[in-house]
N, C-alpha and C positions, 0 to 999 in steps of 0.2 A: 569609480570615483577616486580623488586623488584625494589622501589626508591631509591636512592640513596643523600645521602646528600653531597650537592656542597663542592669540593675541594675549590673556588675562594674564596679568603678574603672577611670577610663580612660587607661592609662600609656601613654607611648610613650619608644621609644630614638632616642637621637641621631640615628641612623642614617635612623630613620623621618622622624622630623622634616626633616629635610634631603632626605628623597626627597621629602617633602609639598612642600616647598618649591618645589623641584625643579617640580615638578609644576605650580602654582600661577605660576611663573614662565611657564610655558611656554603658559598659557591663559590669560595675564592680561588682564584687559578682555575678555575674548570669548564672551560669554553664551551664541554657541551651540554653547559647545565645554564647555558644561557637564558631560552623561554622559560627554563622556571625560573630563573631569578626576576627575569621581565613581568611573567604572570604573579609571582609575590609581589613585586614593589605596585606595578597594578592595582593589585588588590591593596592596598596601602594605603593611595594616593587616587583613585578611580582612574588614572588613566597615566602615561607616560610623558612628562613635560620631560623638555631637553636638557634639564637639570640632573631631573633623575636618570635617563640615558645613559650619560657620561658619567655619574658615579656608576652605574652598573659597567658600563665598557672598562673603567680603570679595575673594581674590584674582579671582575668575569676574566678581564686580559684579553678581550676583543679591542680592533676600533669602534671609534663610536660610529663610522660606517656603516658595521656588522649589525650595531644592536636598532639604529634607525633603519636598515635596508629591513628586518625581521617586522621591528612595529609596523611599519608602511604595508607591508607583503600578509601580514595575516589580517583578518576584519576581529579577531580577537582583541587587538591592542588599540586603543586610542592615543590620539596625539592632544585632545583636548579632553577641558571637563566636562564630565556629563550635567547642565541641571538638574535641580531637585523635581522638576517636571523634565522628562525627556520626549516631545515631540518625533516620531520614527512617521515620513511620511513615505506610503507605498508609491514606487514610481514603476514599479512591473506594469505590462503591457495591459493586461486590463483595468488600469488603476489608470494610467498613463490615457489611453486613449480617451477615458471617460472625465479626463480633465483634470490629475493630481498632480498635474504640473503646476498649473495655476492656481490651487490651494498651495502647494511649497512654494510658489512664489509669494505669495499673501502673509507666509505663515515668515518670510524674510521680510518683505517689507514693512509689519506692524512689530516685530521683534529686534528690528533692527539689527540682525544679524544674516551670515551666512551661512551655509552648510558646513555641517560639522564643526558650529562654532556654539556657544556658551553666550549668554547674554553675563552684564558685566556683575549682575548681581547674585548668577548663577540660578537666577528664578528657573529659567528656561533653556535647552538647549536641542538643538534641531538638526537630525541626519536624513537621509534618503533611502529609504531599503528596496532593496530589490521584488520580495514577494513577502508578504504577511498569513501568504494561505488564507483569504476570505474574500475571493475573488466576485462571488455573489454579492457580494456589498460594494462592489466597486465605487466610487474611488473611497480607498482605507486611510487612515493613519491610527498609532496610538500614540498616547498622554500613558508614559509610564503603563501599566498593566491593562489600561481602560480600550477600549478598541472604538474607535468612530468610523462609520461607513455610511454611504450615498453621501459623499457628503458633496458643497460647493463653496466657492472661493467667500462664500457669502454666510459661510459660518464657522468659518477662521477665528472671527473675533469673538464668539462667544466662548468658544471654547478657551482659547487663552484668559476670558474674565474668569471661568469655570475655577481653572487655576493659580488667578493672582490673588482670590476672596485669604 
């Protein structure tokens, strides 16, 4: 699956800004202290907007080429935010054949979002995973730590009520 960079405006607090810095200070000039400067501002910020990138590529002394071809390339880094609810639905083969397609589809159409995107209030945010390991529960997803199995396109919506109380 291909990453996609967040639609959602991209704010930050003081606070962040000064730990970016922070950060950027601390790997400056040292091109190959790139992922960790990536994996701090991550941790900072939950995920890599295009903002932060390009301060990393100026402070690190990469293009900003270098540091988006890395975000895209590992499943470690995100390009968007995660919601405070993260939806991970399994789309591996046994999950897949038993219909968790059409649960991630249900789970875009009532969220109004796409894959790997953030709803606009950051309530929710919805990926695609390969294997969850609980292939006897076929088809899986989880909400954050919670694990949902057998499930069908027809309890999509409770489970997002689950989450918006």
């Amino acid at each position: 699956m291909l990453k996609k960079l967040s639609t959602i405006p991209f704010t930050d607090t003081a606070e962040q800004k000064a730990e970016l810095d922070a950060v950027v200070a601390k790997y400056a000039g040292d091109p190959s202290r790139l992922m960790a400067a990536m994996q701090d501002a991550q941790g900072i910020y939950g995920y890599l907007p295009i903002e932060v990138q390009k301060v990393i590529a100026d402070g690190v002394g990469v293009p900003l080429e270098k540091v988006y071809g890395v975000a895209t390339f590992y499943a470690q880094f995100s390009l968007s935010p995660k919601g405070e609810n993260h939806v991970a639905v399994c789309l591996g083969t046994a999950c897949y054949v038993k219909g968790s397609g059409v649960i991630y589809d249900k789970f875009q159409e009532l969220l109004g979002i796409g894959g790997d995107e953030c709803t606009a209030d950051r309530k929710f945010s919805l990926t695609a995973s390969r294997c969850i390991g609980a292939c006897g529960l076929a088809p899986v997803l989880t909400v954050n730590d919670d694990v949902y199995g057998r499930l069908t396109a027809n309890d999509v919506e409770g489970i997002i009520a689950k989450y918006n109380k």
